[in-house]
C-alpha positions as CSV (number, residue, x, y, z in Angstrom):
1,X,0.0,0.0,0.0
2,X,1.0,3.5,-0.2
3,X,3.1,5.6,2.6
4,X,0.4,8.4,2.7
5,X,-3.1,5.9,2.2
6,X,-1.6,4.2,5.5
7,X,-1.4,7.3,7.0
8,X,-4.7,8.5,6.1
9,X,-6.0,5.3,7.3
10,X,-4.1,5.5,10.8
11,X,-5.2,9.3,11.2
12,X,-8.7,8.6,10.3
13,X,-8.8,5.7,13.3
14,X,-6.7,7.8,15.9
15,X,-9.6,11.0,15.4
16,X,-12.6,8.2,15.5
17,X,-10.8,7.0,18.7
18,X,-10.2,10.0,20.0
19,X,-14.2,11.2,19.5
20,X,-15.5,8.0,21.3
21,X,-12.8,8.6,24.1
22,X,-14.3,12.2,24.3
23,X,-18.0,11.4,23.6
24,X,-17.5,8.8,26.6
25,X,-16.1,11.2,29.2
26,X,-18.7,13.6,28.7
27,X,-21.4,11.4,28.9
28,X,-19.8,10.2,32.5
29,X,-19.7,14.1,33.1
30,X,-23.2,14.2,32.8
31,X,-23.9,11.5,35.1
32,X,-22.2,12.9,37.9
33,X,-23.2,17.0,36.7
34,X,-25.8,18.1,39.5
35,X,-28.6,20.0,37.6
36,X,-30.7,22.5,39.4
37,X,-33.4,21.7,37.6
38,X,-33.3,18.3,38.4
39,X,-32.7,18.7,41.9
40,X,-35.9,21.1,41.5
41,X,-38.1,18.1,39.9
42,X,-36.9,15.3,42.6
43,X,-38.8,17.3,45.3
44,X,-42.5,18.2,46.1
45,X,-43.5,21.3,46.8
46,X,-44.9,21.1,50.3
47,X,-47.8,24.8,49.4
48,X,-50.0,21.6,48.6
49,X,-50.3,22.4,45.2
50,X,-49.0,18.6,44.4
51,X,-46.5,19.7,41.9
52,X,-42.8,19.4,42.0
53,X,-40.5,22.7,43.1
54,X,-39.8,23.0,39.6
55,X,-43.7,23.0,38.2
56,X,-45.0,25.2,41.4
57,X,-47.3,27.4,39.7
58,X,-47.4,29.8,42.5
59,X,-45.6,33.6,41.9
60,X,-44.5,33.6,45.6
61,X,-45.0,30.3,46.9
62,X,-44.1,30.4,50.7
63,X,-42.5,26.8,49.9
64,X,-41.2,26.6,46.7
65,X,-39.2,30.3,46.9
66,X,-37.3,28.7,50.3
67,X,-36.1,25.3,49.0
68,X,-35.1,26.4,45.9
69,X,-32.6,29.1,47.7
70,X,-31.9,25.5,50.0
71,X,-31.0,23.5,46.7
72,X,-28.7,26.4,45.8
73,X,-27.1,26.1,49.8
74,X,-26.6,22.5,48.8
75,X,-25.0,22.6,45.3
76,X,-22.7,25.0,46.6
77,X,-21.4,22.9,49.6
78,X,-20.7,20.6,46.5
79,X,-23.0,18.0,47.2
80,X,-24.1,15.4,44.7
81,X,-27.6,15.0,43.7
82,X,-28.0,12.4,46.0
83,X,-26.5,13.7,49.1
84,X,-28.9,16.7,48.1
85,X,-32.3,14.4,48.1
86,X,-31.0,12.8,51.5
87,X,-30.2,15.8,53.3
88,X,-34.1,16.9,52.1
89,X,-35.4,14.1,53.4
90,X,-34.0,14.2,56.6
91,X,-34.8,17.6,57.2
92,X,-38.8,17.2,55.9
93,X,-39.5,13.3,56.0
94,X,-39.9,11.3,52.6
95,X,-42.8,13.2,51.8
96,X,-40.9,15.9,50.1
97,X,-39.5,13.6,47.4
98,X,-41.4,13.5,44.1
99,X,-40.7,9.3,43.5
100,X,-40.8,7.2,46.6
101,X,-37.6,5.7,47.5
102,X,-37.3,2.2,46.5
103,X,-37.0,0.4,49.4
104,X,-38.3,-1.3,52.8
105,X,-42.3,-1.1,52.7
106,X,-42.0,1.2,49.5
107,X,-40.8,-1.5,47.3
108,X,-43.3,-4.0,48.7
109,X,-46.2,-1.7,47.8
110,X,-44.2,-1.3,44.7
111,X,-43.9,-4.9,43.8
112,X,-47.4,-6.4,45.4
113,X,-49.9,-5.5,42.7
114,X,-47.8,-6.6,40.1
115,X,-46.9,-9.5,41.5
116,X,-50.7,-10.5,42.9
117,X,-52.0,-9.7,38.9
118,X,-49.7,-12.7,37.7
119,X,-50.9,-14.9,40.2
120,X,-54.1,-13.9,39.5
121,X,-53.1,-14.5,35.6
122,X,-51.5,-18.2,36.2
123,X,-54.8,-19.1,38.3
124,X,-57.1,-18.0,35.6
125,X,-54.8,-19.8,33.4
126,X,-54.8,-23.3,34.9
127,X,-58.7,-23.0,35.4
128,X,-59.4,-22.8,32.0
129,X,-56.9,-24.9,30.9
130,X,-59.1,-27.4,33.0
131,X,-62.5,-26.6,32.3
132,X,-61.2,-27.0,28.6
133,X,-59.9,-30.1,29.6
134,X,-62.8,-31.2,31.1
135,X,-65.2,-29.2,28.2
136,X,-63.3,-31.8,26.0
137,X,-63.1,-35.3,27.8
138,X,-67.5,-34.6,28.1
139,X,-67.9,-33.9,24.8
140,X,-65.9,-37.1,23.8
141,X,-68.3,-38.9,26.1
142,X,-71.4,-37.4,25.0
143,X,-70.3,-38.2,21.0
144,X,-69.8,-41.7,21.7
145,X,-73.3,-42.4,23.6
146,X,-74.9,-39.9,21.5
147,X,-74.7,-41.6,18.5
148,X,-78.5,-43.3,18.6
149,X,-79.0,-46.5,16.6
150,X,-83.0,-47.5,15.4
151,X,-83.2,-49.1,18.5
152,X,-82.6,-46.7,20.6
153,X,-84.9,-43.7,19.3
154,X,-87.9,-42.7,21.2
155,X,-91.5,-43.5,19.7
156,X,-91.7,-40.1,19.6
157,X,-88.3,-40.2,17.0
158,X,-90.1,-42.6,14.8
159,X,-93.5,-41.0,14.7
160,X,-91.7,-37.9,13.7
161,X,-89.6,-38.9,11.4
162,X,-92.6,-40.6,9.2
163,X,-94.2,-37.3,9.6
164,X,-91.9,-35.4,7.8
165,X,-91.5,-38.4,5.5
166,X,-95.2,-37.9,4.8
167,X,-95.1,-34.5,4.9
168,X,-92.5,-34.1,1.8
169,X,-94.5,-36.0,-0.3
């Protein structure tokens, strides 16, 4: 091969290297990058409008006003977005963070209805599975004796059969 096609080659795999490398280290710096906003939609405002610190539709909320100067205390002590949400809820109880935390009695009431609608589903399934089962073995049954030979019709079978016999002529 050519001197300078190698090269261009070689150049041309060092820059796409080189952009991954740099494309991956900024995604991890956005990881670990505390956002205000974020912070703001992780918590509750406690006015009991229901909405997050962020979405508080209130011009001077009495709540919202406080913990944002609070989140702003916080970020600049240097704290992570996590030692941020703990230190909230310590201060106000759980009840100030927009998603419950996923643990204890939280991740029970989490996993319970999920977990009682697929036993619900496999008990629904193996019932009809059996009444099917059964819905079949009867209908074998009532083939095989249902199958009336002459000697086994009614009087009434044989007087209406000759009727309509009769009757078409």
């Amino acid at each position: 091969m050519n001197d300078a096609l190698v090269y261009r080659w070689r150049t041309l795999l060092f820059a796409a290297l080189f952009a991954a490398g740099l494309a991956s280290a900024v995604a991890a710096d956005e990881k670990t990058a505390v956002s205000f906003q974020d912070i703001e939609e992780s918590l509750t405002c406690q006015c009991g409008c229901g909405l997050t610190v962020h979405s508080c539709n209130h011009l001077q909320c009495g709540s919202a006003l406080p913990l944002r100067d609070e989140i702003r205390e916080q970020m600049a002590l240097g704290k992570d977005k996590t030692a941020i949400l703990a230190h909230f809820s310590e201060k106000y109880g759980e009840k100030i963070l927009s998603a419950p935390i996923a643990s204890g009695f939280n991740l029970l009431a989490l996993i319970t209805p999920f977990a009682l609608l697929g036993i619900g589903a496999v008990f629904v399934g193996i019932t009809l599975s059996r009444w099917r089962a059964a819905s079949r073995s009867s209908e074998k049954s009532a083939a095989a004796s249902s199958a009336p030979g002459p000697s086994q019709r009614s009087p009434y079978d044989q007087e209406l059969e000759r009727d309509l016999k009769n009757f078409d002529g």
